[in-house]
Phi, psi and omega in degrees: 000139180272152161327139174261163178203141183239152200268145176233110200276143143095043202014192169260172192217145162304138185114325184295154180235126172277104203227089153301106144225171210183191183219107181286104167339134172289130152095031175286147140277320211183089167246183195226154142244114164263118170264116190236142199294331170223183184288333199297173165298324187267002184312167179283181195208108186271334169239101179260108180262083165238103190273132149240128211265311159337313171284296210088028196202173187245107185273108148284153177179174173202118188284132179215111180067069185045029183222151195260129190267191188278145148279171170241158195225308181325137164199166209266350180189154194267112181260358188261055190302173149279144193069019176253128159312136163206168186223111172235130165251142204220098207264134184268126182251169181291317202261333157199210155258139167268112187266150139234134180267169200351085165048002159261164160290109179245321147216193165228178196206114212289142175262149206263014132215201196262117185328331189270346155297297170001087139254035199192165180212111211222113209254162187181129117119237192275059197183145181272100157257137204226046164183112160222130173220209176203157168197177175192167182292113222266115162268163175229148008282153168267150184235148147234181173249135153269106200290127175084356175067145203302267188103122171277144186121330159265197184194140149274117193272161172204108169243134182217205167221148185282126176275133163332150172043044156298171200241273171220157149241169190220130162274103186255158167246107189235163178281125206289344201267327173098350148338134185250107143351291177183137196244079174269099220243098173265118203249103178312286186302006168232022224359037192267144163224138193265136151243156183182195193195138158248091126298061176082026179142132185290122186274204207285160181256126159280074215236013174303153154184168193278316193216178157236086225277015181287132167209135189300155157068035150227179183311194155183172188205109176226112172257148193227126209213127173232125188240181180277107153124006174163166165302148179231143164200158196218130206243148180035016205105348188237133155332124184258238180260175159248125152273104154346169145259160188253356170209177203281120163305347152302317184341308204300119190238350174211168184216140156215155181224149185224167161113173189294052178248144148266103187291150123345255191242113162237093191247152181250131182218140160257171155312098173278139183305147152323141150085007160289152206223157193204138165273167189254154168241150204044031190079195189246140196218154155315100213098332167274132192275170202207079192268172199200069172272142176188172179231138208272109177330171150244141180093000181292144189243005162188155157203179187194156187246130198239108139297074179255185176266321181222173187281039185242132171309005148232062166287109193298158209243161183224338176214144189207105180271149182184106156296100153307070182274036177235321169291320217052076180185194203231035207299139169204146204207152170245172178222088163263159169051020163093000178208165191251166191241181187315115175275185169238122184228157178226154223284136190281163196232155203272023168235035159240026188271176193284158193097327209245159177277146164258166164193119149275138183209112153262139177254119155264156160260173165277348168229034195175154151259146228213073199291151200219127160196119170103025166106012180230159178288158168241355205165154141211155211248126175273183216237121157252033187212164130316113185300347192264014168256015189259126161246012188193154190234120164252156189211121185225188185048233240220066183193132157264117159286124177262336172197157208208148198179110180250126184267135153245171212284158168254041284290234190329121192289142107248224162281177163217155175273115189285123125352098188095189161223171214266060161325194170258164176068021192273102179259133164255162184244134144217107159276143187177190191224139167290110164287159189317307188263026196259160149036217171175164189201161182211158166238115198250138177208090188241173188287018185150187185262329209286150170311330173295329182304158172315155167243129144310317168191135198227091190258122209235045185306108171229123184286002159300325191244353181064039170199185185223121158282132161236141198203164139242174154203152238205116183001081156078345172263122209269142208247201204249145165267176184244141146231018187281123160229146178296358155152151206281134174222015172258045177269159191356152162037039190229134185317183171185168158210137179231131189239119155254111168297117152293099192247201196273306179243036171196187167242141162261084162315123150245133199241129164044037194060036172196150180323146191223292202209163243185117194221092205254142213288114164269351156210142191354156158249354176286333179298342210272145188232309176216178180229105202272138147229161199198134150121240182249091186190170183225119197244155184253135194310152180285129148289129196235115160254000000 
């Protein structure tokens, strides 16, 4: 197999993260993550990450013009076995990088040249890798690279929160030439959002719209889809407008955002081919998800998502999702021995309608798949196969997939160490599923790892009592608690996300893309280290932004 390599557009910088996951091959010697200056083989190599399974240990090391420099080896533990799930992040400091596996620390590594030469991320040898990126903490105003330049086919997501008393913000789409592509400017003081494009000077103005879907100090979700002959874009899940394009969308090579927003999220997505296949590695197990963002065509009269066993078109299928907007209904089916078994349909739901953007998340369990969509339940499919014969996620019909994406469980809940420190403008993320029977579950951002450590804020839904408790505790002693909230938003068996803001004197919780509760900081936030979850829930890795 050749190095796979991902271009890391514009290098790195401090405060940036590097992210690898993957699965290690039964019966590994060895594989690498290299951070390196170009996609070539012979590029210099500033980080060289190699669990060797053979060794028992972890090579760091860094090659320049063809020579390998001393290695370093210690570490507190081997994490890589065979057949082990794994997660490595790689935090860049002004003195070197910091790695961590599956959310613990595991060592660092002083650099031996300059982080900003990093142009490439380059995975090779005994392990299925099936997520690699980068991200970092979105500052404002913001610039990013778009990897490969927009491109029709492709699409950009901005998920942020709106600031008290906003004025305006504004979203570009710009051009290696600096010509700005197209200019999406939502103006509080005219209630308006202005569109428009500078080709050397600003043409007509754009300023119709069905509504003004901004409102301060909430969420917001703006996906931008470049289709043929223009932009398309969509706020919060609904179709918004279209913008022409007034110049060739190859050109667009960044995006910037200036103005009264907080970012998130800044995600870059292609068009996934029809007819496609994703391998799962090591099958599919309890607790693992199957996420799916797309936008269901106009004028579409089916498309489907297949759980299977081999890539081949009569594979048998174990789960066969199928949206009908030409029926209005919902099919699920399994196809074994050359033949479909009894279906099942449940009442079509209008945010699979032609037009609209999505997020699917199927969940297996020990007895069922368990369908999500748009953060709510839709469906569950009880299991007529072995789930540990599904190897592969297919996708055909009348939807631009933008992204197909298998999370696997990490199994046993506990801390994780965050990445950084707990700055103002700090987003944490935690997705999960409300168990059927729970509680209660709790989320923690506490002062260190041991169960005994400080809690900072101790965020706590126990549907036994119907509210979410908030508390710290400060050497062993629990403080006085909050429960006033605007409403329980964790019920039974049902997804949830919860992004905690970090600001100077307090955290701002969002729930389910909306303002939730206010919480003001009973000790440093500089103290907060990690973060626990525990309890009736079934949880998805933490996002750290």
């Amino acid at each position: 197999m050749k190095p796979y390599n991902v271009k890391l557009s514009g290098g790195l910088h401090i405060g940036q993260q590097v992210f690898v996951k993957g699965c290690v091959n039964s019966e590994a010697d060895r594989f690498h993550i290299n951070l390196q200056t170009s996609k070539s083989e012979d590029a210099n190599v500033l980080l060289h990450f190699n669990p060797r399974q053979s060794q028992n240990c972890v090579v760091r090391n860094t090659r320049v013009d063809g020579g390998w420099q001393e290695e370093e080896r210690e570490g507190p533990d081997f994490p890589f076995s065979e057949g082990a799930d794994f997660e490595v992040r790689i935090l860049v400091r002004d003195y070197g990088y910091e790695v961590f596996v599956n959310g613990k620390f595991f060592c660092s590594y002083n650099h031996r040249g300059s982080f900003e030469d990093v142009k490439a991320v380059s995975v090779h040898g005994d392990a299925q890798f099936y997520e690699i990126g980068a991200f970092d903490k979105l500052n404002m105003p913001y610039t990013g690279w778009i990897p490969k330049k927009m491109k029709e086919g492709r699409a950009v997501r901005i998920r942020g929160v709106v600031k008290p008393d906003p004025y305006r913000f504004d979203i570009n789409l710009l051009c290696s030439s600096g010509d700005n592509s197209f200019h999406f400017n939502p103006r509080w003081d005219q209630n308006e959002i202005v569109r428009n494009a500078n080709l050397g000077g600003w043409g007509g103005e754009e300023r119709e719209a069905p509504f003004f879907p901004f409102q301060a100090e909430e969420m917001f979700d703006v996906l931008i889809t470049a289709v043929e002959g223009k932009y398309r874009v969509y706020v919060n899940g609904e179709y918004f407008l279209d913008f022409d394009y007034r110049c060739d969308v190859n050109d667009v090579d960044r995006i910037a955002i200036n103005g009264d927003v907080e970012l998130i999220q800044v995600e870059f997505m292609k068009h996934q081919a029809k007819h496609h296949y994703w391998e799962i590695p090591h099958s599919i197990s309890p607790g693992d998800c199957v996420v799916v963002k797309g936008v269901v065509k106009e004028g579409a009269d089916r498309f489907h998502i297949n759980l299977q066993q081999d890539r081949h078109g009569d594979s048998p299928i174990a789960l066969h999702f199928n949206p009908r907007q030409g029926q209005d209904t919902i099919v699920h089916n399994h196809f074994q021995d050359g033949n479909w078994g009894e279906e099942e349909r449940c009442d079509f739901d209008s945010a699979l309608g032609h037009n609209k953007p999505f997020l699917l998340v199927i969940m297996a369990t020990d007895e069922d798949y368990r369908v999500f969509l748009n953060g709510k339940k839709l469906s569950v499919f009880s299991h007529r196969m072995p789930m540990e014969d599904v190897r592969f996620v297919a996708i055909d019909g009348d939807a631009d997939f933008y992204t197909v994406q298998v999370v696997k469980n990490k199994g046993p809940q506990g801390s994780q160490l965050i990445p950084g420190e707990m700055v103002d403008d700090r987003w944490i993320t935690v997705c999960g599923v409300v168990n059927n029977d729970a509680d209660r579950f709790h989320i923690n951002l506490q002062c260190g790892e041991p169960s005994e450590a400080d809690i900072a804020l101790h965020f706590n839904p126990r549907m036994s009592q119907d509210c979410v408790v908030r508390n710290s505790l400060e050497n062993g002693g629990w403080q006085e608690e909050e429960r006033d909230a605007p409403c329980m938003p964790f019920p039974q068996g049902e997804i949830f996300e919860v992004v905690f803001g970090v600001k100077e004197d307090k955290f701002k919780v969002y729930v389910n893309g909306h303002r939730f509760i206010e919480y003001s900081h009973r000790m440093p936030r500089e103290r907060i280290t990690h973060v626990t979850c525990e309890g009736d829930a079934a949880f998805l890795p933490v996002m750290f932004q």
